[in-house]
C-alpha positions as CSV (number, residue, x, y, z in Angstrom):
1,X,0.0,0.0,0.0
2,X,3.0,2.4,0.6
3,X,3.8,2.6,-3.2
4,X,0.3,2.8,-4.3
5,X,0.5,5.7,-2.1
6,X,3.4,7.1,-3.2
7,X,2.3,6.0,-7.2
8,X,-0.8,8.2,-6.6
9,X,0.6,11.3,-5.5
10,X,3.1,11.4,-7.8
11,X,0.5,10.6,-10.2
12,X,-2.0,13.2,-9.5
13,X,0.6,16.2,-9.0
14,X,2.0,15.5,-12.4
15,X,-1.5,14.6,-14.2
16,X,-3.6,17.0,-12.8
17,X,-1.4,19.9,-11.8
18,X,-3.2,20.4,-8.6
19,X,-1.9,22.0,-5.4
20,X,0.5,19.8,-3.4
21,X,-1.5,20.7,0.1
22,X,-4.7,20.4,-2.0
23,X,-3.5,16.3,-2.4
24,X,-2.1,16.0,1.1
25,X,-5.6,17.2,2.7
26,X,-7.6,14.9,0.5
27,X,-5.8,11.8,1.3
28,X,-5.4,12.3,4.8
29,X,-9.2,13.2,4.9
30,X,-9.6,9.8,3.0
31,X,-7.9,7.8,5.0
32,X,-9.8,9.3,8.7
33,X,-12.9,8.0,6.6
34,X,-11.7,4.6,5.9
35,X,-10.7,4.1,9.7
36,X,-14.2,5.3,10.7
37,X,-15.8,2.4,8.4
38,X,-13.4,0.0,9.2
39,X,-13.6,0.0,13.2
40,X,-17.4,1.6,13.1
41,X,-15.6,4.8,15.3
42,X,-18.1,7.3,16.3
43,X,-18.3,10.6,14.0
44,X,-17.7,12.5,17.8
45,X,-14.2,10.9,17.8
46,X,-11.2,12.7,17.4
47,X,-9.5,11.0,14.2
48,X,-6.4,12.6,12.4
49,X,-4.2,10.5,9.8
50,X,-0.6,11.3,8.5
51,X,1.0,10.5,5.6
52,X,4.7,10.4,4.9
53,X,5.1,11.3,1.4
54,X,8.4,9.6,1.2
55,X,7.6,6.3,2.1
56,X,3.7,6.2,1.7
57,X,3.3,5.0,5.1
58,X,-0.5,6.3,6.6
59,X,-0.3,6.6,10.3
60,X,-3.9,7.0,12.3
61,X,-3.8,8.5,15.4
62,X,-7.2,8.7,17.4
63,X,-8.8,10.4,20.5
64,X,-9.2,8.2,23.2
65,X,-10.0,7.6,27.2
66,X,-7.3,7.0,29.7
67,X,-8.7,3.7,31.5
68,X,-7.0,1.3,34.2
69,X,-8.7,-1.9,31.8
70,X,-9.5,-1.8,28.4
71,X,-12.7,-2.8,27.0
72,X,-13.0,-0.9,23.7
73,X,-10.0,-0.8,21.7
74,X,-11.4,2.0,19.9
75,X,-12.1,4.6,22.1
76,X,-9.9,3.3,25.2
77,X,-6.6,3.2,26.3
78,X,-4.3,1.9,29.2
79,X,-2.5,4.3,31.6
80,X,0.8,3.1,30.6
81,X,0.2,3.4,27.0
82,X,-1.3,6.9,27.3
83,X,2.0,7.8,29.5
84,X,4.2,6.6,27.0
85,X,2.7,9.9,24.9
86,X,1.7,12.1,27.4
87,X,3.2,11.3,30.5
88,X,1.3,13.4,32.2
89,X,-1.9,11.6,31.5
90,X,-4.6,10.6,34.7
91,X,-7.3,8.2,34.5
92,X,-10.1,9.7,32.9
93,X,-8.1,12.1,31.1
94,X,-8.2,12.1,26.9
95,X,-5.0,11.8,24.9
96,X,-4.6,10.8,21.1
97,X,-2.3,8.0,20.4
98,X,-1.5,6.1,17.1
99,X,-4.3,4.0,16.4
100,X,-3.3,2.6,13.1
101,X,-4.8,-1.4,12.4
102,X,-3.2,-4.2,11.7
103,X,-6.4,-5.3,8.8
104,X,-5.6,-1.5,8.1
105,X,-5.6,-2.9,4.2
106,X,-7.0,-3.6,0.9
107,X,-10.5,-2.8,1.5
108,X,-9.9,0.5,3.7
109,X,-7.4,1.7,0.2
110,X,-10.3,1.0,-1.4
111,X,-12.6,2.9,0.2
112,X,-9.8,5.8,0.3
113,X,-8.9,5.6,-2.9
114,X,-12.8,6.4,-4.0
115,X,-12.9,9.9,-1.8
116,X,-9.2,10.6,-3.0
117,X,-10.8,10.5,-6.5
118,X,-14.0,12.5,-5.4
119,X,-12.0,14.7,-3.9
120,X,-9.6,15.7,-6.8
121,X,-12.6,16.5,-8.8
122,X,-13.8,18.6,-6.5
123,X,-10.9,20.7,-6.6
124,X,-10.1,20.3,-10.1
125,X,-13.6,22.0,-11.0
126,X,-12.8,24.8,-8.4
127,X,-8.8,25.4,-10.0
128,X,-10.8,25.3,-13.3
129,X,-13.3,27.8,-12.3
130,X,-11.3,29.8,-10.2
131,X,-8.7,30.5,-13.5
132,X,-11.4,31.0,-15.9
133,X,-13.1,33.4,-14.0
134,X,-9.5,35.7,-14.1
135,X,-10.1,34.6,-18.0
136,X,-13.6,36.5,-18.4
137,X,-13.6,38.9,-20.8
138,X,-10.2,37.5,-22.6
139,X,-9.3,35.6,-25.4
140,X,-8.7,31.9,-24.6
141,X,-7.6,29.1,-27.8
142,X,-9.1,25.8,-28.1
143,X,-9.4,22.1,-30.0
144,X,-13.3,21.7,-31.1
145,X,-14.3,18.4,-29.7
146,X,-17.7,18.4,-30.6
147,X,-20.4,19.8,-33.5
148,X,-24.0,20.3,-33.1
149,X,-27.2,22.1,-34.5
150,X,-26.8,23.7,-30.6
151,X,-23.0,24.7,-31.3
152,X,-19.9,24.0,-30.7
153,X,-17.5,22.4,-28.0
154,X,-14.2,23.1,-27.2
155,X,-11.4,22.1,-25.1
156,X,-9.5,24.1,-23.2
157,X,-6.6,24.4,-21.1
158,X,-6.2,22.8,-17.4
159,X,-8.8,19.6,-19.1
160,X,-11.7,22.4,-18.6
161,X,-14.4,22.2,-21.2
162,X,-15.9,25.9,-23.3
163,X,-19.6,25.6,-25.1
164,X,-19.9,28.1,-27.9
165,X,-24.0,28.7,-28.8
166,X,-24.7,29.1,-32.1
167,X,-25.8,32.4,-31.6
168,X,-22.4,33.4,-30.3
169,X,-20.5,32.3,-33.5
170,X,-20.1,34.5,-36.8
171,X,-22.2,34.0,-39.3
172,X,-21.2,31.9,-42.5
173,X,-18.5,30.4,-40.6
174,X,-17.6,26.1,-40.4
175,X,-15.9,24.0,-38.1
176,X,-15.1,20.6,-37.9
177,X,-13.6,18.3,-35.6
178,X,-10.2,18.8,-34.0
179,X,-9.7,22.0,-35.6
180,X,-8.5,25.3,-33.3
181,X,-10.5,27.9,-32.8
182,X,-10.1,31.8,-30.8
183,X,-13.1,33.1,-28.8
184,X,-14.3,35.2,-26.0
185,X,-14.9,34.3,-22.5
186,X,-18.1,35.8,-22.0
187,X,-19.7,34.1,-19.2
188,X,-18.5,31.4,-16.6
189,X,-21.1,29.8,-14.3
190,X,-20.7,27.1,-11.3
191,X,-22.4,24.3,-11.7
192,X,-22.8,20.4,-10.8
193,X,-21.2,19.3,-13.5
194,X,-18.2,22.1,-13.3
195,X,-17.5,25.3,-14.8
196,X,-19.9,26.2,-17.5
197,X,-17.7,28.4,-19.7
198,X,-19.7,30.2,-22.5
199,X,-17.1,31.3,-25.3
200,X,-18.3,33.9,-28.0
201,X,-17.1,35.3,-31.0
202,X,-19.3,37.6,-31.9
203,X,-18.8,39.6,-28.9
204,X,-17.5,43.6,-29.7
205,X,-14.9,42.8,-27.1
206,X,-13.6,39.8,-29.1
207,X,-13.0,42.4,-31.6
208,X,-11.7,44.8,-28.7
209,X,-8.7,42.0,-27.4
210,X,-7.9,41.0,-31.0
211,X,-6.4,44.9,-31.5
212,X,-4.8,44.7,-28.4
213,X,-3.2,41.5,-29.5
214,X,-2.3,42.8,-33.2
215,X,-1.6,46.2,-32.1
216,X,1.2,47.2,-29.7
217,X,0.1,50.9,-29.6
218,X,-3.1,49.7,-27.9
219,X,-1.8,47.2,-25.9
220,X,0.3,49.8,-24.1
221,X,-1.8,52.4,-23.7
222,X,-0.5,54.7,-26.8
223,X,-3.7,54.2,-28.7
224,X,-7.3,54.0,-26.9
225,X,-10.3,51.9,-28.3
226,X,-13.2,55.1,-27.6
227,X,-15.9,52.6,-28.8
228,X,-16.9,49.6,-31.4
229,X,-19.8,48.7,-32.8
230,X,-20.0,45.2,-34.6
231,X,-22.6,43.2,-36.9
232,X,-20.7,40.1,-37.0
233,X,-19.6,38.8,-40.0
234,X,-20.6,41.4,-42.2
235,X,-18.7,45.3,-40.7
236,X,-17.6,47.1,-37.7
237,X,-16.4,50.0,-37.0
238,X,-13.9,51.1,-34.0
239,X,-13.5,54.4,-33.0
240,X,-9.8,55.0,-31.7
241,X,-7.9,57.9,-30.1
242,X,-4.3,58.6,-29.4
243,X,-2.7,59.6,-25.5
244,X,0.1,61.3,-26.9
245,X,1.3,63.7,-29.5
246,X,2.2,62.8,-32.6
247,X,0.6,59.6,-32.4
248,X,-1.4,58.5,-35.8
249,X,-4.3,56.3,-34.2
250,X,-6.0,55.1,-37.3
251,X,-2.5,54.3,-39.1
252,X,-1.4,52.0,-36.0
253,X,-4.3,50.3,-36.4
254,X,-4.3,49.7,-39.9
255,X,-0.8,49.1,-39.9
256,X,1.6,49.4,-43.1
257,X,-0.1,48.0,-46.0
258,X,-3.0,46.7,-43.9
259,X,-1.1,44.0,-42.3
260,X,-2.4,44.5,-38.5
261,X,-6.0,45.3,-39.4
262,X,-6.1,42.2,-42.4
263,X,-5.1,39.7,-39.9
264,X,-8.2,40.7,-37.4
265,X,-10.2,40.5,-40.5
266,X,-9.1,37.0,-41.8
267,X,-9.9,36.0,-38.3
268,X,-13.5,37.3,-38.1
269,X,-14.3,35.7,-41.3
270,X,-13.1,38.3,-43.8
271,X,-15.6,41.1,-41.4
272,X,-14.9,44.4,-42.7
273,X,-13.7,46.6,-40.2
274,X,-13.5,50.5,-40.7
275,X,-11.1,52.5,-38.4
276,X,-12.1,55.9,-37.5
277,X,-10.4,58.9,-35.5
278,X,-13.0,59.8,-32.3
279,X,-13.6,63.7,-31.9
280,X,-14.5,65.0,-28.7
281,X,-16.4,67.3,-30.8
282,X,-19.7,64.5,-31.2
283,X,-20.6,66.5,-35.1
284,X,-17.2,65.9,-36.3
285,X,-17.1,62.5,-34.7
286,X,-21.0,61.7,-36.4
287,X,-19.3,62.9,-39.5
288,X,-16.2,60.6,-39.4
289,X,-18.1,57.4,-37.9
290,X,-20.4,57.6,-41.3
291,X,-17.5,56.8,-43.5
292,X,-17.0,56.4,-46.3
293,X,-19.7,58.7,-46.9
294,X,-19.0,62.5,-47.2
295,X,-20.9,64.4,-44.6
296,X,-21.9,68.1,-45.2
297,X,-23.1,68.7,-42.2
298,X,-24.5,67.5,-38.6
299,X,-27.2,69.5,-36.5
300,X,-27.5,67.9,-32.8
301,X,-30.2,67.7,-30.7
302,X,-30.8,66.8,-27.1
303,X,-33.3,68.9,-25.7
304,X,-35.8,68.3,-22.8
305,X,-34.8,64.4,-22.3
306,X,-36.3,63.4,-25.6
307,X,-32.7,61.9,-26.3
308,X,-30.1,62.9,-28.2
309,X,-31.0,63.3,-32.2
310,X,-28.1,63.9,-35.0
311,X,-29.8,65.0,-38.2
312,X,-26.8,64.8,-40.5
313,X,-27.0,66.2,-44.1
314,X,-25.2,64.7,-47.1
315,X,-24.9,65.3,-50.6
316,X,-27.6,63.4,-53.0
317,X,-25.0,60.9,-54.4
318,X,-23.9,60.3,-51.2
319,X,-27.0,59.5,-49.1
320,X,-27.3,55.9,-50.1
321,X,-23.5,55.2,-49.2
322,X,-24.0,56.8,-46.1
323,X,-27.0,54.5,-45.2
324,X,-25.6,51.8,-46.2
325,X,-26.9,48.5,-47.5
326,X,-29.9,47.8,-45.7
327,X,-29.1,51.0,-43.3
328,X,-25.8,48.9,-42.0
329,X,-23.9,51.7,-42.1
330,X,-26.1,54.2,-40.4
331,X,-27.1,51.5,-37.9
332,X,-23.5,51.0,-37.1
333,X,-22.7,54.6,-36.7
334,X,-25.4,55.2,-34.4
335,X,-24.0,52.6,-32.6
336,X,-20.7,53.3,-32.3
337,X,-21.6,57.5,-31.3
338,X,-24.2,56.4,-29.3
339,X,-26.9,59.1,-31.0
340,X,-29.7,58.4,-33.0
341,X,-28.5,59.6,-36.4
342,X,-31.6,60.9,-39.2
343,X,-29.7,61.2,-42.3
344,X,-31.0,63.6,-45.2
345,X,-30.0,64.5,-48.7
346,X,-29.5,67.7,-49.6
347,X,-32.3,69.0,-51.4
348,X,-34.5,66.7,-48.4
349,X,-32.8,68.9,-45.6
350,X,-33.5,71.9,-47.9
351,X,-37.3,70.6,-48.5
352,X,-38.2,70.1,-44.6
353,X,-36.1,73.2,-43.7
354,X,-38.1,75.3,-46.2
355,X,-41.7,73.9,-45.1
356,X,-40.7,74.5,-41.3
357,X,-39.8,78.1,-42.2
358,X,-44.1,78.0,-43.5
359,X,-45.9,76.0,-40.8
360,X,-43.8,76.1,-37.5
361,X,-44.7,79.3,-35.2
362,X,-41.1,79.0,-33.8
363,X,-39.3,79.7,-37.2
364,X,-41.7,82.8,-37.8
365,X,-38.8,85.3,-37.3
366,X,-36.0,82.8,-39.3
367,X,-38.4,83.3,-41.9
368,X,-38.6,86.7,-42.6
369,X,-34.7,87.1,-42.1
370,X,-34.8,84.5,-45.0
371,X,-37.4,85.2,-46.5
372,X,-35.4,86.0,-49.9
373,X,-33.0,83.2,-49.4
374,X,-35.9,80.6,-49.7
375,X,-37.6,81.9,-52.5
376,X,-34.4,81.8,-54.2
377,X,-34.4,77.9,-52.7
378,X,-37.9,77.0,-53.6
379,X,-36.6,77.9,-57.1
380,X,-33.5,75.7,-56.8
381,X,-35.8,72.9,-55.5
382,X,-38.4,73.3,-58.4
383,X,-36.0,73.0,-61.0
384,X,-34.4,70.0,-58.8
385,X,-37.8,68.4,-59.6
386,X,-38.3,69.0,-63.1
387,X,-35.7,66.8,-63.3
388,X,-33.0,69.9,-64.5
389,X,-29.2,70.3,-63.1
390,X,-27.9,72.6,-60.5
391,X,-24.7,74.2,-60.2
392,X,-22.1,73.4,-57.7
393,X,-23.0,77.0,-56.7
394,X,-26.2,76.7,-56.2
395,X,-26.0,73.4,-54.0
396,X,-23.7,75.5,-52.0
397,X,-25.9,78.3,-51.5
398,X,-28.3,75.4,-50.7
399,X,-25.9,73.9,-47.9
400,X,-25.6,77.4,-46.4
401,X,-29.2,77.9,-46.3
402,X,-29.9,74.4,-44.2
403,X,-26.9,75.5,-42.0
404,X,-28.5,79.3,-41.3
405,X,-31.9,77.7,-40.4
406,X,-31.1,75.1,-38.3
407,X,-28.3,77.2,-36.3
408,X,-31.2,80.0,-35.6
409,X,-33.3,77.1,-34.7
410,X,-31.1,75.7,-32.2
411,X,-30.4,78.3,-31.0
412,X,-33.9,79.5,-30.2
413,X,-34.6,76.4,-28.8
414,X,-32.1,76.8,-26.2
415,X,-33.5,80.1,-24.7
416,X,-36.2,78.0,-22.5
417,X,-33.1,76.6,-21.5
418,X,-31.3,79.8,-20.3
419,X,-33.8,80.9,-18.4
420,X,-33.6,78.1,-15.6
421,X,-30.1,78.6,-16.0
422,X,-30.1,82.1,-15.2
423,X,-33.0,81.4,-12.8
424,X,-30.4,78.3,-10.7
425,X,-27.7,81.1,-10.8
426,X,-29.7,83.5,-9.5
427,X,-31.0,81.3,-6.5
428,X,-27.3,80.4,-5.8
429,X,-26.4,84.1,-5.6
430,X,-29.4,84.7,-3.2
431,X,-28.9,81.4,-1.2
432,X,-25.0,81.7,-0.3
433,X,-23.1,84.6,1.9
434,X,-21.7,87.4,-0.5
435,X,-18.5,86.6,1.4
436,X,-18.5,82.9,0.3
437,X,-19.5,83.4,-2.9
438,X,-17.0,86.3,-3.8
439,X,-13.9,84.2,-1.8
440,X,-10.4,84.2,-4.0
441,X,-9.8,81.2,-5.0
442,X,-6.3,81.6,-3.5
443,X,-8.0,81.8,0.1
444,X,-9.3,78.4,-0.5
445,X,-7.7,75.0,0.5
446,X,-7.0,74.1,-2.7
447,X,-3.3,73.8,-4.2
448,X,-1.6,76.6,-5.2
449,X,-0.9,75.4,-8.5
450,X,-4.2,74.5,-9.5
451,X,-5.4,77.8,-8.4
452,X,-3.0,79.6,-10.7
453,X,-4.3,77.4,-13.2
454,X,-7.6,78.8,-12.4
455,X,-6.9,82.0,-12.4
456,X,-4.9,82.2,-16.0
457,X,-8.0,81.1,-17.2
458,X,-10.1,83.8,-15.8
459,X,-11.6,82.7,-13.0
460,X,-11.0,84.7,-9.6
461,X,-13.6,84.0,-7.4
462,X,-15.6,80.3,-6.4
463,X,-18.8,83.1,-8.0
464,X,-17.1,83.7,-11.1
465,X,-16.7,79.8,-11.6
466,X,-19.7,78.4,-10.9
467,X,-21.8,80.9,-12.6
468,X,-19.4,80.3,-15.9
469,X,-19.9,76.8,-15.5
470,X,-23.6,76.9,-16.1
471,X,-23.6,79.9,-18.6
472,X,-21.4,77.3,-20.7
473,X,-24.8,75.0,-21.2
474,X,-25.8,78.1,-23.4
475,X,-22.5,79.0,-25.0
476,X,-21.5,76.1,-25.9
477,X,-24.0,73.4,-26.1
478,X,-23.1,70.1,-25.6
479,X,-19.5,71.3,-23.7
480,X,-20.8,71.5,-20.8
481,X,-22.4,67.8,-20.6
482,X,-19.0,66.7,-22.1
483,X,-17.1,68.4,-18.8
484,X,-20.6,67.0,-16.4
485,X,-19.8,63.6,-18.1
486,X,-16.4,63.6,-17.7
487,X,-17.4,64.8,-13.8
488,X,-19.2,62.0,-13.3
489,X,-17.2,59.2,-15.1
490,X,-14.5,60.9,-12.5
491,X,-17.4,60.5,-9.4
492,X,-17.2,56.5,-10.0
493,X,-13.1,56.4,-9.5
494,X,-13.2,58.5,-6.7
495,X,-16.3,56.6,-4.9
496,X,-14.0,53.2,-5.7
497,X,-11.5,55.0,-3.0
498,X,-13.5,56.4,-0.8
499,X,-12.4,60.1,-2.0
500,X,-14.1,62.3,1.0
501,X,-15.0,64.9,-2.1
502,X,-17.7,62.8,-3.2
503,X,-20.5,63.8,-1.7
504,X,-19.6,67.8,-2.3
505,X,-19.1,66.5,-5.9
506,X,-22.6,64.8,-6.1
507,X,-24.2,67.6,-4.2
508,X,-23.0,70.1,-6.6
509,X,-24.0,67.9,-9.5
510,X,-27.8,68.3,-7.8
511,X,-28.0,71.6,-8.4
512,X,-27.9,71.2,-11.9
513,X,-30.7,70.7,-14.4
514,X,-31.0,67.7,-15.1
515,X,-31.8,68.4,-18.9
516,X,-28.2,69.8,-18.7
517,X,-26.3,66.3,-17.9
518,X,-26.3,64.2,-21.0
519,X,-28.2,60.7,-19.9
520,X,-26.0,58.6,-21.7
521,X,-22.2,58.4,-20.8
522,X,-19.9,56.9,-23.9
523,X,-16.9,59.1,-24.5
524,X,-15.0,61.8,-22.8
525,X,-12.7,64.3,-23.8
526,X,-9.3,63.6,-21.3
527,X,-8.3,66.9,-21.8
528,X,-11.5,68.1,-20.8
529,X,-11.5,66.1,-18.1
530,X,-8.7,66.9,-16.3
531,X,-9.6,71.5,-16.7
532,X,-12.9,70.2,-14.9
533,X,-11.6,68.3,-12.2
534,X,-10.0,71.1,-11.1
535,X,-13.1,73.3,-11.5
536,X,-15.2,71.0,-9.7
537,X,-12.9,71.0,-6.8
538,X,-13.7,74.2,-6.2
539,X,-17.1,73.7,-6.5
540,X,-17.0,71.7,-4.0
541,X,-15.3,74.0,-1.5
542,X,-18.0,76.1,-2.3
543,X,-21.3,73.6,-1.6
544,X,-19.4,71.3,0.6
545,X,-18.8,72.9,3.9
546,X,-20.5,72.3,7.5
547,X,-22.5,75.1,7.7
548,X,-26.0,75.3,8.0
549,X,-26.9,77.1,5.4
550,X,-25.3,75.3,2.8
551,X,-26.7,72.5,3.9
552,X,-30.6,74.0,3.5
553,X,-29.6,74.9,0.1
554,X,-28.8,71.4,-1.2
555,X,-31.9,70.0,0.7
556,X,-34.0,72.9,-1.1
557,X,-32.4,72.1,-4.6
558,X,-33.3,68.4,-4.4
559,X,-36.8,68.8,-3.2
């Protein structure tokens, strides 16, 4: 029995590349079972068993009675035999002595040899799980063992077993038997049976880890995936950004020649893949993520919570290239910005901007300021109709036209909008001492260097900046949710450390119409970012402080 032993440990540390105390605890919990079956000992007992690794010997030892006669073997022992290992045993004491049989044999290795087995299961499925559960989300290789109408099966590393659904694999694509296949580990449940590991290919992070693996740039942080948006099989596009000057992002990606970018493609089944430059500006970046199409221009809209609308404007011969077949392409880019993106021709933006200019109350005054203009347009459009060419200039005058109108537009559109700003700013003025509001920034707590930074920007006071901060929502739409985004993307790292700024930061961020805060976070401007950390620091000096007062103010805001 001592080789078998000594066989079977080898055996299993080679074989099953478990850990060496995982092994040791199995067997020695093996072999306390086999004693308690083979001398009927009492689950109450005291049992431990030892197990020298070098020579395979097992060695019980067992909790027992100190008696003057022994009548049970099992549970009793003789004072002379209990001194011999505790010497300062009594009668009536308990003291554990070896207790190994001499039928200690065949059957009891047996019976051992049966929970040894169970028990390296056990903690094979728990190593298994336990790695691919640091795998989720990464790219893991495999042999496919099986085919079905359900999907595939494939086997992995450390004897662990992957099910890819069908739904989960690209389109078009054939496997047989034995052949080795790249995927996605999207999902890893416990069960019964072990680890259920759920592989996918058609995942956009399969896509995401495949440029990190072809690309250097992005593996090390030089180039940034902003966002992807996948059909599988059929196109995706990835929107990519650079961390450092004089960085090409789209030109790492692609690589020389297309080698990096043809190599993702021949692994997702020949999926065309379109690399565009992100834009912190969202227009520019609507334009760009409608490639190849050529975009005249985009007019955004995100008013009152009705979600955020791109109505993007492209030449006639362009507009079915940028919908693409079967509206892939605009599907796609709405995907990948994140907006829902109405895309018109020319003469159609021209058409609806001309019959808003007639029927809608709130173009009344756009009208008469272009009143010639669209007579001139109405002409252009009639003609258009007839069937009868225009001239490069005229479609230009055309493009300006759309761009006049729906500027005006917007911009009216956003006075409802000013009012409740200058209303909040107003109620912030009343609400806080003149002394606090008017404070120098230099007289706060913050660092000196990031007030300097404040001040060469123009801001002297805590006043000054938070009443620029919400006069930028007019200014500059769609800036300021930018910066409030990038505030609050900024809220969920500080909360993961337990920043004590937090709850200034959220209280400022209450005071804030909510129409002003863009309800969907999917890109942020770093440079942005880090100007309006600093801003919102002092924000929060400002709205953060014990006092009473401020206090009532928040309270009165969030009612």
């Amino acid at each position: 029995m001592k080789n078998e032993f000594v066989l079977a440990f080898n055996e299993v540390l080679e074989e099953k590349q478990l850990p060496r105390e995982v092994i040791v605890k199995a067997l020695e919990s093996a072999m306390v079972s086999a004693y308690r079956r083979a001398v009927n000992a009492s689950n109450a007992q005291q049992i431990e068993a030892k197990i020298d690794l070098e020579t395979g010997k097992v060695t019980i030892y067992a909790e027992k009675e100190v008696v003057e006669q022994v009548q049970d073997e099992r549970t009793e022992v003789s004072l002379e035999e209990a001194r011999r290992v505790n010497p300062q045993a009594e009668l009536g004491s308990m003291v554990v002595v070896e207790s190994t049989p001499s039928d200690f044999g065949r059957v009891a290795a047996q019976t051992a040899r049966q929970v040894i087995q169970q028990r390296i299961r056990d903690a094979e499925r728990q190593a298994q799980l336990n790695f691919y559960e640091k795998q989720l989300g990464e790219i893991v290789s495999g042999v496919v063992q099986a085919v079905n109408s359900q999907g595939l099966t494939i086997g992995l590393e450390m004897r662990a077993e992957g099910t890819m659904p069908r739904k989960e694999m690209i389109p078009g694509e054939r496997f047989r038997i034995h052949d080795r296949v790249r995927a996605l580990v999207a999902e890893v449940k416990d069960s019964p049976r072990g680890p259920q590991i759920i592989l996918s290919r058609t995942h956009r992070d399969f896509l995401r880890r495949l440029l990190e693996t072809e690309v250097p740039e992005i593996y090390h942080g030089i180039v940034e995936v902003r966002s992807i948006a996948r059909e599988p099989g059929e196109r995706a596009k990835v929107a990519v950004s650079a961390t450092q000057p004089g960085i090409d992002p789209v030109g790492a990606c692609v690589g020389i020649r297309g080698v990096r970018i043809q190599a993702i493609v021949r692994e997702l089944h020949d999926e065309k893949i379109d690399v565009i430059e992100w834009n912190p500006d969202q227009a520019v970046y609507i334009a760009k993520a409608l490639s190849p199409a050529r975009v005249l221009n985009v007019f955004l809209s995100d008013q009152n919570g009705g979600g955020k609308t791109a109505t993007v404007v492209v030449p006639e011969d362009q507009l079915s290239l940028a919908i693409g077949r079967d509206g892939q392409n605009a599907r796609l880019a709405a995907k990948l910005t994140g907006w829902r993106i109405d895309i018109k021709s020319l003469p159609e933006a021209a058409a609806d901007a001309l019959n808003r200019l007639q029927t809608d109350p709130l173009y009344r005054s756009i009208a008469e300021a272009e009143a010639e203009n669209a007579q001139a347009i109405a002409d252009m459009l009639a003609r258009k109709a007839e069937n009868r060419p225009l001239t490069p200039e005229e479609y230009e005058r055309m493009a300006q036209f759309v761009d006049r109108v729906e500027r005006k537009a917007s911009m009216k559109r956003v006075v409802p909008e000013k009012k409740v700003v200058d209303t909040r700013v107003q109620e912030i003025q009343s609400a806080i001492a003149p002394e606090e509001f008017n404070r120098p920034l230099l007289e706060s707590s913050l660092p000196e260097h990031v007030c300097y930074i404040l001040q060469e920007a123009g801001y002297l006071t805590v006043g000054e900046l938070v009443v620029q901060m919400l006069r930028d929502a007019v200014e500059q739409p769609g800036s300021l949710r930018v910066r409030f985004v990038a505030t609050e993307r900024h809220i969920e790292i500080i909360a993961m450390c337990g920043h004590p700024a937090l709850g200034r930061v959220r209280r400022f961020l209450a005071l804030v119409p909510t129409s002003l805060v863009a309800p969907v976070v999917n890109l942020v401007d770093h440079r942005l970012l880090s100007r309006f950390i600093a801003q919102i620091a002092v924000v929060s000096q400002l709205l953060g402080g014990d006092r009473h007062d401020r206090r009532r103010l928040v309270a009165s805001r969030r009612q």
